[in-house]
N, C-alpha and C positions, 0 to 999 in steps of 0.2 A: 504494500500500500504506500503509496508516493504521496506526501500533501505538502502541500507549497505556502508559504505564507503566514505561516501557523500564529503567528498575533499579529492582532492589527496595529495597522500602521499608524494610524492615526490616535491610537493610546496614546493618554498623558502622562504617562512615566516616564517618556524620552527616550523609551527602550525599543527599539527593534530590534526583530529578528526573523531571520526567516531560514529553516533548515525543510531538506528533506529527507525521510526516514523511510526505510524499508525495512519490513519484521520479517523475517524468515523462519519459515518453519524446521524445527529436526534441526538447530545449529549448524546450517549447514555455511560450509565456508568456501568462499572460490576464492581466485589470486587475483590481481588488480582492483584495479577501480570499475565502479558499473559501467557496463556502458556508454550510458549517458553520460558518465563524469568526464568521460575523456576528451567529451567534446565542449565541454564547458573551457570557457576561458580560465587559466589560472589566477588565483587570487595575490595583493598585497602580500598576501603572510603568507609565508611555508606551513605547509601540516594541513592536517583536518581537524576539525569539528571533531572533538571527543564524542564518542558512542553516546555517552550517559545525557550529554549536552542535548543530542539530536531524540533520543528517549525521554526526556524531561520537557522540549519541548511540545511532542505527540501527546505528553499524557494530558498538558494544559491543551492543546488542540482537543481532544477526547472529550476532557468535560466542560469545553463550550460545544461541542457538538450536542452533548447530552445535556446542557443547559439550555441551548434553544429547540429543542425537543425535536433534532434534525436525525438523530438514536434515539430508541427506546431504551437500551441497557446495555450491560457488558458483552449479551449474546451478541446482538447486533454489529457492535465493535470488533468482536471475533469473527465473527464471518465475513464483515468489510476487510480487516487484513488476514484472513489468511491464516489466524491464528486461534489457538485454545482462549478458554475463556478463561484460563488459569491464567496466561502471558497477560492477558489483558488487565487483570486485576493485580500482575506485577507491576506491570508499567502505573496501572493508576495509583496505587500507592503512593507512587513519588508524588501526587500530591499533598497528602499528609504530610510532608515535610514543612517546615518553617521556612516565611516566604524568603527572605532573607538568604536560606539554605538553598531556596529555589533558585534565587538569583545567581549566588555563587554556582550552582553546577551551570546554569543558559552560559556564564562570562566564562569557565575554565577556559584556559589558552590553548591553542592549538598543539596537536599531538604531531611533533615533526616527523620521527620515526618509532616504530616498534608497538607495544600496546598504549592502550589508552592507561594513563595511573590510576584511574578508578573506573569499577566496571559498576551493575546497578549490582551484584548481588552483594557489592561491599555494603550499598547501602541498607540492606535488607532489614537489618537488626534495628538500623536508628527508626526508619517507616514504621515499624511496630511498636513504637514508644509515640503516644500520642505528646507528651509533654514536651514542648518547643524547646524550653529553656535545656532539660538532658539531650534532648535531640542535636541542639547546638554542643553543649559539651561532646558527643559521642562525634560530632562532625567534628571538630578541631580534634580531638585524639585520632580518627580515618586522617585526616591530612594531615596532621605532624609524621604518620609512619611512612608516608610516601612521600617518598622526594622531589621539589620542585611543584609542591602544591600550597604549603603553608604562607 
């Protein structure tokens, strides 16, 4: 599932962004860039868009989709990408995070080579702590252990 645009642009937070995500089923992994990407122009910055950046912003895509009752639910959202209705209720997770936390994962920098430093299932444990304030603590101890995120 391909979405473009994923907040609007005209929000007065001064933030834009716009990623596109594809979910694949069965972790499945090829080599390169999508096809499409290759045909995109390359960017200012070296690297890409960390995984978790492009999954954090789908799951806020997801629940304005289900906020303008353009889905009915999780099923819906699994069948549009492609995916179990478990993945789905992964990804949405990341919006229980504190929005602050939210922000910092949309900004992480670009991943020049190798993995991305945090992947979503680092985050898994903090998503199930509804309390923002330990939520933040369990985030600064995830990014003091990886380097070049603190």
């Amino acid at each position: 599932m391909n979405t473009e645009g994923l907040l609007d642009p005209g929000d007065s937070t001064g933030l834009t962004l716009e990623f596109k995500v594809q979910l694949r089923r069965g972790g499945a992994r090829r080599a390169g860039p999508p096809e499409n990407e290759a045909q995109t122009p390359a960017s200012d910055k070296p690297g890409r868009v960390p995984r978790i950046s492009r999954v954090m912003a789908l799951a806020i895509r997801f629940q304005d989709l289900l906020g303008q009752g353009e889905t009915r639910d999780y099923a819906d959202l699994a069948r549009l990408g492609h995916v179990s209705r478990a993945r789905i209720t992964q990804v949405m997770n990341l919006i229980n995070l504190a929005p602050d936390i939210q922000e910092e994962i949309l900004c992480l920098p670009s991943t020049v080579n190798g993995h991305d430093p945090i992947a979503e299932r680092d985050l898994r444990p903090i998503v199930a702590i509804l309390d923002w304030t330990q939520q933040r603590r369990m985030w600064k101890e995830l990014k003091g252990r990886i380097p070049g995120t603190s």
